[in-house]
Structures are given as structure tokens and as C-alpha cells.
C-alpha positions in Angstrom: -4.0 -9.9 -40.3 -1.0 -11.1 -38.4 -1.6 -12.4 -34.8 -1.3 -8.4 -32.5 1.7 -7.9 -30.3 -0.6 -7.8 -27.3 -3.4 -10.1 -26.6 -3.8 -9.9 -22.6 -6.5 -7.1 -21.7 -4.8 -6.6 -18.6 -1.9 -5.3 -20.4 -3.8 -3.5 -23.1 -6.0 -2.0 -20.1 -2.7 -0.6 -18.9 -1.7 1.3 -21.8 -5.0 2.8 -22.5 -4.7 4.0 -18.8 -1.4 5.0 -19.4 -2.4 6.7 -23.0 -5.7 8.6 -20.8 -3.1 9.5 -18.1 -0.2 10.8 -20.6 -2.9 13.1 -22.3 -4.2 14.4 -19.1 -1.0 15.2 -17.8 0.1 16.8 -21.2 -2.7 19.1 -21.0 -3.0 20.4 -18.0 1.0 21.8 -17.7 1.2 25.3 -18.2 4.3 25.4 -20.6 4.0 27.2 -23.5 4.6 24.3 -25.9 1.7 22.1 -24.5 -1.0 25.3 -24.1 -0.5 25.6 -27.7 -0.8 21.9 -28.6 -3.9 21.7 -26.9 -5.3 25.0 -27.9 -5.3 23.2 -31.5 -6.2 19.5 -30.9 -8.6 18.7 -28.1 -7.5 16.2 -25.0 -10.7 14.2 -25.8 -9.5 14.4 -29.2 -6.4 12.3 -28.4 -8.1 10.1 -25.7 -10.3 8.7 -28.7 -7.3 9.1 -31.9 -4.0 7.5 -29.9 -5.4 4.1 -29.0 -6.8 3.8 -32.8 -3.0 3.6 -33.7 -2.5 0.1 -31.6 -4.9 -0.9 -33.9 -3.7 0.4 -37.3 -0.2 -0.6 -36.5 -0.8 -4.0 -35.2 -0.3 -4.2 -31.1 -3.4 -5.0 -30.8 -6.3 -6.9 -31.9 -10.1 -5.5 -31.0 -11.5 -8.3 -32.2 -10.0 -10.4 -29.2 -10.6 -7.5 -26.1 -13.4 -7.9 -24.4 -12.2 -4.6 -23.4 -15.1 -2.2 -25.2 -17.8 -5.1 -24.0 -16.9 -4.6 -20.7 -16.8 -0.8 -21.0 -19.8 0.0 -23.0 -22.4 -2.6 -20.6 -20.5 -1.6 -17.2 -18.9 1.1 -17.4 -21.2 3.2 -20.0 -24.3 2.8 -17.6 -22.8 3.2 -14.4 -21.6 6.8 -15.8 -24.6 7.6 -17.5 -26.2 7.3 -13.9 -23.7 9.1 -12.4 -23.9 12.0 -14.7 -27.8 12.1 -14.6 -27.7 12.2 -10.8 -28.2 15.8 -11.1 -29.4 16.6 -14.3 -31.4 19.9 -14.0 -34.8 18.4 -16.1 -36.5 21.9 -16.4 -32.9 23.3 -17.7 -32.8 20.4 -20.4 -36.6 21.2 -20.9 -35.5 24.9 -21.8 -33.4 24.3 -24.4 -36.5 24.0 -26.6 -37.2 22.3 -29.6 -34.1 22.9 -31.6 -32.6 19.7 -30.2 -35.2 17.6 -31.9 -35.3 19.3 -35.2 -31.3 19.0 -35.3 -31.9 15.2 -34.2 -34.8 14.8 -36.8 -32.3 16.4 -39.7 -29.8 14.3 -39.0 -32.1 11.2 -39.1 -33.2 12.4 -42.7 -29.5 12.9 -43.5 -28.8 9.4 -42.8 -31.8 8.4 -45.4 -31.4 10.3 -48.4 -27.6 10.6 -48.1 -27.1 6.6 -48.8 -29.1 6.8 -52.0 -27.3 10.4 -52.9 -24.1 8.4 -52.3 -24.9 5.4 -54.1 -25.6 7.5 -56.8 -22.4 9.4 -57.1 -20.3 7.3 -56.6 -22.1 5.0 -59.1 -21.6 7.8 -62.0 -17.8 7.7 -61.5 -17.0 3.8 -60.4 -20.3 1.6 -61.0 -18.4 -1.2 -59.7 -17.9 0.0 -56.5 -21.6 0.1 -55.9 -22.7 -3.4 -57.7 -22.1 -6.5 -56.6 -24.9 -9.0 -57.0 -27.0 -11.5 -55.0 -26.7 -11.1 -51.1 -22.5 -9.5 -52.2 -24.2 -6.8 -53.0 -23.1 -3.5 -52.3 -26.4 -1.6 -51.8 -27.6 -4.8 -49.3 -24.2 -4.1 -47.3 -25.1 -0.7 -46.7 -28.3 -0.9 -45.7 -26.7 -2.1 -42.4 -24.6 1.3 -42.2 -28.7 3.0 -41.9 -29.4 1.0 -39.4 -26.0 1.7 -37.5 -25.9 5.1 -38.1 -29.7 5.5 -37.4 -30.2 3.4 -34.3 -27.4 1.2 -33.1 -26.5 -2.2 -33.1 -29.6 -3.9 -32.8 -30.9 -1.6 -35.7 -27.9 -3.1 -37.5 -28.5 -6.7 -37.1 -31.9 -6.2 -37.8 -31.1 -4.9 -41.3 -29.0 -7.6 -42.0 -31.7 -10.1 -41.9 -34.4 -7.9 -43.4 -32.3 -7.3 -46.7 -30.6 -11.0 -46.2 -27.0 -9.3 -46.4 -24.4 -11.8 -47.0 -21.6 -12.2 -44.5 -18.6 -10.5 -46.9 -19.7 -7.5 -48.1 -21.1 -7.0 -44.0 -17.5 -7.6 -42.5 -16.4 -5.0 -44.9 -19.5 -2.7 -43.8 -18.4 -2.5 -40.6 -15.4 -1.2 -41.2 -17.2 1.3 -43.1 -19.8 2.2 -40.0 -16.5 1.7 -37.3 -14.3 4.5 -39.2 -16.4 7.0 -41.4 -18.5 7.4 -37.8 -15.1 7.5 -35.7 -13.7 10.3 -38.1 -16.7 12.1 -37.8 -17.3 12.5 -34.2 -13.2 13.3 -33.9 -14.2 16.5 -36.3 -17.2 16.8 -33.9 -14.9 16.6 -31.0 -12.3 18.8 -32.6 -15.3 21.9 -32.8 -16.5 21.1 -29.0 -13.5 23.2 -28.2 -14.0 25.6 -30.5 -18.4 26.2 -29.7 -18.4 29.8 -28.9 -16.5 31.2 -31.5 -18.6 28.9 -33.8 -21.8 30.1 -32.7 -20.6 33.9 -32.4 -19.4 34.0 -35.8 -23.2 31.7 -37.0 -25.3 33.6 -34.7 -26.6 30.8 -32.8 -28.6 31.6 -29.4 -26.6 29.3 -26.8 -28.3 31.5 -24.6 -30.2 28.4 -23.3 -27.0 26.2 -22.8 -25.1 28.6 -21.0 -28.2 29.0 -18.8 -27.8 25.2 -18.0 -24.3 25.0 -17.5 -24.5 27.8 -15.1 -27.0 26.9 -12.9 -25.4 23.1 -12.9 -21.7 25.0 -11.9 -24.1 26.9 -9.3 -25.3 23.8 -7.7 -22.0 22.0 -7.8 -20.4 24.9 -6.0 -23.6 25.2 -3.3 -22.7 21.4 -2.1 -19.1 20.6 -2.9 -17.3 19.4 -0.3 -13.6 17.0 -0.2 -14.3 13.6 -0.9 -13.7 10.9 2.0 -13.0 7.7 1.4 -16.8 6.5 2.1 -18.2 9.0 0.0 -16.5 7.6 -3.1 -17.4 4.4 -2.1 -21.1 5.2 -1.6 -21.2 7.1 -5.0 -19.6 3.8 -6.5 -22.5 1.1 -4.7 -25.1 3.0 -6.3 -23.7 3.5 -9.4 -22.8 -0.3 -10.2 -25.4 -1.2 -7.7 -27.7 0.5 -10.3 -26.2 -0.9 -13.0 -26.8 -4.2 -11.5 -30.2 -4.2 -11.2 -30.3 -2.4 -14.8 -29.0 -5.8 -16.3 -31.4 -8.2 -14.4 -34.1 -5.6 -15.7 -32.9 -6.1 -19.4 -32.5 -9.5 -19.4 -36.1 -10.0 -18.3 -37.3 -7.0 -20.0 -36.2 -7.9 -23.7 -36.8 -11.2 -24.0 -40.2 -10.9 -22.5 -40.7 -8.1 -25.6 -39.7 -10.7 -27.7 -42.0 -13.6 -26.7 -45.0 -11.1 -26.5 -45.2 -8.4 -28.9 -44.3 -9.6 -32.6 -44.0 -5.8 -33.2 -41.2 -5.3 -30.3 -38.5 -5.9 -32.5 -38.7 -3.1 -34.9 -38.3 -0.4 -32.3 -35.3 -2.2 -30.8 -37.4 -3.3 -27.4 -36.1 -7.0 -28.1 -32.6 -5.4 -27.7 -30.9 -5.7 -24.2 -28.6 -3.0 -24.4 -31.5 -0.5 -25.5 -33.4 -1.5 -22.0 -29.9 -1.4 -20.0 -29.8 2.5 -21.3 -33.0 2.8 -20.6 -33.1 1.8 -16.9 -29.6 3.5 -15.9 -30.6 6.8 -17.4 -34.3 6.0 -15.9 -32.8 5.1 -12.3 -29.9 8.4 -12.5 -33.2 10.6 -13.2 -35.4 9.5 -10.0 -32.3 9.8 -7.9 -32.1 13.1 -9.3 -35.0 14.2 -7.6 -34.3 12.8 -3.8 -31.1 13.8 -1.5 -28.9 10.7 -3.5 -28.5 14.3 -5.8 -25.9 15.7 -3.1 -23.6 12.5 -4.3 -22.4 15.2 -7.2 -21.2 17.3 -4.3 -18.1 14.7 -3.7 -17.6 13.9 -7.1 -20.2 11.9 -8.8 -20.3 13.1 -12.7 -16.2 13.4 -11.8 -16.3 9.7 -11.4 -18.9 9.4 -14.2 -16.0 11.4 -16.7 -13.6 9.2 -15.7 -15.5 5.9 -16.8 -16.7 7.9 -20.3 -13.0 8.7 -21.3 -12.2 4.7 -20.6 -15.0 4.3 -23.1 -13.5 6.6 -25.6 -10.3 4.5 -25.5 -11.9 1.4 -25.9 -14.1 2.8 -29.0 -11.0 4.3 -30.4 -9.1 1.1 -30.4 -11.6 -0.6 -32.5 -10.7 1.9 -35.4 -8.2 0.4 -37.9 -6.7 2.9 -40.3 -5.3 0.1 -42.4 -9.1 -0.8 -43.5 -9.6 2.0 -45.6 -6.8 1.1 -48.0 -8.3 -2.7 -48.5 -11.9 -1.6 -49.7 -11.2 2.4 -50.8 -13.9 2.5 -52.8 -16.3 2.0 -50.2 -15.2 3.9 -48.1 -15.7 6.7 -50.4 -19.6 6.1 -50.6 -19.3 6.2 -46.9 -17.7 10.0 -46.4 -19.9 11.3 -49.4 -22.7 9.8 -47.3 -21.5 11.4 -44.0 -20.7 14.9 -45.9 -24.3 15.0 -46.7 -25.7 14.6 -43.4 -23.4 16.7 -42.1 -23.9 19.4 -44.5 -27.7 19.0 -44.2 -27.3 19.4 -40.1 -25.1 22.6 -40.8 -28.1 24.3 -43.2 -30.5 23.5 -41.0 -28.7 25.0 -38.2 -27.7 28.3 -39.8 -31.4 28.7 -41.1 -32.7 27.9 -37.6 -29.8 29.6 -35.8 -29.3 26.2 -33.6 -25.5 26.2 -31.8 -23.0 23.9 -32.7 -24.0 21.4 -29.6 -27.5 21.0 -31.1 -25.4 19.9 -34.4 -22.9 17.5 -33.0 -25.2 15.6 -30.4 -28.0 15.6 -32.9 -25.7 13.9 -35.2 -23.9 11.3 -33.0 -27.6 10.8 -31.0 -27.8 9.0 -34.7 -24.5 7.8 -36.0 -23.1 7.0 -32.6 -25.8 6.0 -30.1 -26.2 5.7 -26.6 -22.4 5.2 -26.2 -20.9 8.1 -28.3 -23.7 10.9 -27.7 -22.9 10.9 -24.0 -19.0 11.7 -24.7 -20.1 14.3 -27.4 -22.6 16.4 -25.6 -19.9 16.2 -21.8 -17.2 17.6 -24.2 -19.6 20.9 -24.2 -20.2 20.5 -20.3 -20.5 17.3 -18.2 -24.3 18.2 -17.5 -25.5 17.8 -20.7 -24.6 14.5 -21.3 -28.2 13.2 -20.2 -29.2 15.2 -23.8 -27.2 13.3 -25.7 -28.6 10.1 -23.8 -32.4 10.7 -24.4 -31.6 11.7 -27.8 -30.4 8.7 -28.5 -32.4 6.5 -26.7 -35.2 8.0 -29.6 -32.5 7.1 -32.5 -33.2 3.6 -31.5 -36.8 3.8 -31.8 -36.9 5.2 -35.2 -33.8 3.3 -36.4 -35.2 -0.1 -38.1 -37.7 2.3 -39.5 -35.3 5.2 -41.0 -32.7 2.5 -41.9 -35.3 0.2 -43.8 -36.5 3.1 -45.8 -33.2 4.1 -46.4 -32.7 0.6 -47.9 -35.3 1.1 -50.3 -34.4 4.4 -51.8 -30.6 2.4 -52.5 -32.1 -0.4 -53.9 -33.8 1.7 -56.3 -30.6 4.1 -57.0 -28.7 0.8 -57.1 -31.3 -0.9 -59.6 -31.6 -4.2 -57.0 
């Protein structure tokens, strides 16, 4: 790849601002042209799709931003608080057990869909799928599980279990990067479109409107015009809290790792997973003393803001170009992502779960603690803490799911 156009974050900061700021713009006028745009492709849609093309066509380089660091450990916590400030925990509680059993099936998904895939694939282009030693192609994927299960940790955990070499794994996370970005853009895509979904399914989203409802209730009970001081207040405590979330990780997870041999396997080694865990932990106790009025002058509005600079950031480190250098593997990676998502889709009609129970069941797995936030607040800002605890449990089960998902395709794969 040639050296990007634009290597100063500063600069590239600016045009995602500017890309977040033209699509916001865009979709709220009330001219017929852009009504119908938007009625067709979601805002969130483009937020995540348009910085993806400074990749593809070269202005930029992910690889050299610190840009998606910086947004996913500051900016992704901070929000999280800020939209669990006052998360209605009995409403999420109603919403029954539907949300695990959609977060369970996509789990499974994840397992027997790389095997399925393997196999496929295998019976048209058995090249595609070989590869020997630690090149091969079965070892490579085994760290798309782990992704697409748990996270990142889960990822580089798989990588040493199944000794993956380093050049089929650059070319796996291309794979994991822009299967799971087109997928949650078709997730994002039917977030606009929920209640006709479930109307024509015959899902009960009895239980979500419920939520939303008594969360729009509240926020109209205590809304007032923010002051100056109130939006500074609402931003000490939620850095503040994302302060002392970090020093918590970094004494947390090592401390994991030096005592517990089996810490490791359920991602408790892994500072990000404690930095979710403490932000989400800290945004739930504030939820429950008067810090809960903050939402009043803006707190989840703030929160928004910070998740659709995180959507940017993930979308720029999609690069269309990839697919064309390793099509063949890219193939095993959307048969592998049309199985879970057909799986999630059967479950759901049989079980009559709405579309939200689908797509941040899903992404609680393929995306984590960074895209099942972004997901769940495309349905309504107050159920982002769902698609937070949902995936704080991906990264428990993910080393597990993912190495068992390993097995299966080295059997399939004959490894």
C-alpha cells in the first residue's frame, strides 16, 4: 500500500467531524430530496460507511491513527457511563429472557457456522481452505471465533492456542474487520426499519416500547436547558469516571494474571474487558443516586455524540480494497456470517423475539463492547446498557466458544 494522503490525526479528526456533521445536517432538512434519502439509508448508516471510503481509496491509513485507540479507551467508556446514568434496571429486567436466548444463538452461530463454512467452501475451492503448517487456513480462522465470539483478547488468545502464523492472521483480520463491518451496516440498515419488521414477524416489542417510554417519560419529568456548568459537571464525571476506570484495569488485570492461572481464558487478564466493566459498573451505581438528574441537561446526548465519533473511527478501519486481494476468504467469511445470521433469524421467528433482540444479540458477539452499544442506541439511546452487558458476557464465553469452534474446523479442515 502506498504511503495515505493524510497522516496527521488532527486533520483526519477534522474530516470525520466534518463527515458526522455533513450527515447530520443532511438529515435533518426537511426537503423532499433528503427525507427520501434518509427514509432509505440510515444517518448512522453513513456515519459508519463514508469514512470507510478514506480508507478504500487511500487518504488515509488506519494503521497509523491512533484515532480508534483513543476513541474506543476514552471515548467508548466515558459514553457508556453517560448512557447508563439512567438506565431503568427493572425495565431492562423486563425484557425477559429472549435477549439471552438471541445472544446464546448467536454464540452457537459463531461455532458451527466456521466448520459449515470451511466445509463449503472446501467442496467448491479446497485451496482456499488449505494451507499447511501454522499458513494454514483453518488456524487463521480460528482467530475470527475468538473475534467474533469475545473480542480482542479472545482473539489474541486463539492465536497462541492454535500457534497461528503471522500471514495468514494479517489476512484474518481483514476478514473479522470487513465481514463484521458489513454486517452490522445491514444491522444498522433494519434499526430504522424495527416496527415494520416485527409487525410483519409478529414479534412482542411490547417490552421495548415499555422501556423506551418510561425512559422518554423521565427525560421529559427533569429536562431542563443546559448551562455552561451543567455540561461541564456531566463531563468531570464522565472522564472523571473513566479515569479511575483505567487505574482500576491496570491494577485489576494484571493482578488476574499473576494470581489465577485460569484468569486468562475468560478474558479477566484483559484491560479493556475490566475498563467496560468498571464504566458500565460506575454509570449503574450513579444510576441509583441524584447524579441520575445529569440526563436532564443532556447526559446520554453527550454520550451519542462520543458513540457516533466511535462509529467513524471503526468505519475508517474498513478497507474495501481488501476483499479483492484474498476473495476467497472472504467468501468462507460471509457464508460464515449468513449462517449465524440465518440461525438468529429462525430462532427469532420461532420464539417471536423482535428484531433488537436479533441485532444486539448478534453484535453482543461479533462486535463487542464497542459496536453493541451503537447497535442497540440506533433502536433508542436507553438501551444501549443491553447491548453493553450483553457483551460484557461474549467475553466470558469467548476463548471458550472460539476454541471449540477451532476444533470442529480442524476436523472439517483435516488438520
Amino acid at each position: 500500500m502506498n504511503e495515505a494522503w493524510i497522516t496527521s490525526d488532527a486533520i483526519v479528526l477534522g474530516i470525520l467531524m466534518a463527515i458526522l456533521g455533513l450527515v447530520f445536517w443532511t438529515s435533518s432538512r426537511d426537503t423532499p430530496f433528503w427525507k427520501k434519502f434518509y427514509s432509505f439509508v440510515p444517518a448512522l448508516l453513513l456515519c459508519y460507511f463514508l469514512p470507510s471510503l478514506l480508507t478504500t481509496f487511500g487518504i488515509i491509513d488506519p494503521d497509523q491513527s491512533q484515532l480508534y485507540y483513543v476513541a474506543s479507551r476514552f471515548l467508548l467508556p466515558t459514553s457508556l457511563l453517560l448512557l447508563t446514568l439512567s438506565v431503568d434496571l427493572p425495565g431492562i429486567g423486563k425484557l425477559g429472557s429472549k435477549a439471552i436466548i438471541m445472544f446464546l444463538t448467536g454464540t452457537v452461530g459463531i461455532v458451527l457456522g466456521g466448520p459449515l463454512a470451511i466445509f463449503l467452501v472446501g467442496l467448491v475451492s479446497p485451496e482456499t481452505v488449505g494451507g499447511e503448517g501454522t499458513d494454514a487456513v483453518w488456524r487463521g480462522l480460528t482467530t475470527v471465533a475468538g473475534s467474533w465470539i469475545g473480542g480482542g483478547a479472545n482473539q489474541a488468545a486463539m492465536k497462541e492456542v492454535f500457534d497461528v502464523g503471522d500471514k495468514v492472521f494479517s489476512a484474518m483480520v481483514a476478514v473479522d474487520v470487513i465481514v463484521a463491518n458489513v454486517w452490522m451496516a445491514v444491522l444498522l440498515w433494519a434499526a430504522g426499519r424495527d416496527k415494520a419488521i416485527d409487525a410483519k414477524t409478529g414479534a412482542d416489542s411490547s417490552s421495548i416500547t415499555s422501556l423506551r417510554e418510561r425512559v422518554a417519560a423521565y427525560q421529559a419529568s427533569i429536562a431542563k436547558m443546559p448551562k455552561l456548568d451543567n455540561t461541564m459537571v456531566i463531563l468531570a464525571v464522565g472522564f472523571g469516571a473513566t479515569a479511575l476506570s483505567h487505574w482500576l484495569a491496570n491494577g485489576i488485570a494484571p493482578w488476574m494474571g499473576a494470581n489465577f492461572a485460569w484468569a486468562a481464558k475468560f478474558s479477566l487478564t484483559s484491560k479493556f474487558f475490566w475498563l467496560i466493566i468498571c464504566a458500565t459498573t460506575f454509570g449503574v451505581i450513579l444510576s441509583f443516586t441524584k447524579a441520575r438528574k445529569l440526563e436532564g441537561v443532556g447526559a446520554s446526548r453527550l454520550g451519542s455524540v462520543m458513540i457516533y465519533v466511535l462509529v467513524a473511527t471503526i468505519g475508517m478501519k474498513m478497507d474495501l480494497r481488501a476483499i479483492f486481494e484474498s476473495p476467497g476468504i472472504f467468501v468462507v467469511g460471509l457464508v460464515w456470517m449468513a449462517f449465524h445470521a440465518g440461525l438468529l433469524i429462525l430462532v427469532a421467528k420461532l420464539i417471536k423475539a423482535p428484531l433488537f433482540f436479533v441485532a444486539v444479540g448478534s453484535q453482543a458477539n461479533v462486535g463487542g463492547a464497542a459496536s453493541a452499544p451503537i447497535v442497540a442506541a440506533a433502536f433508542h439511546p436507553s438501551l444501549a446498557p443491553v447491548g453493553v452487558l450483553l457483551a460484557v458476557l461474549g467475553y466470558v464465553l469467548g476463548t471458550y466458544g472460539a476454541w471449540l469452534c477451532g476444533q470442529l474446523m480442524r476436523a472439517v479442515a483435516g488438520g
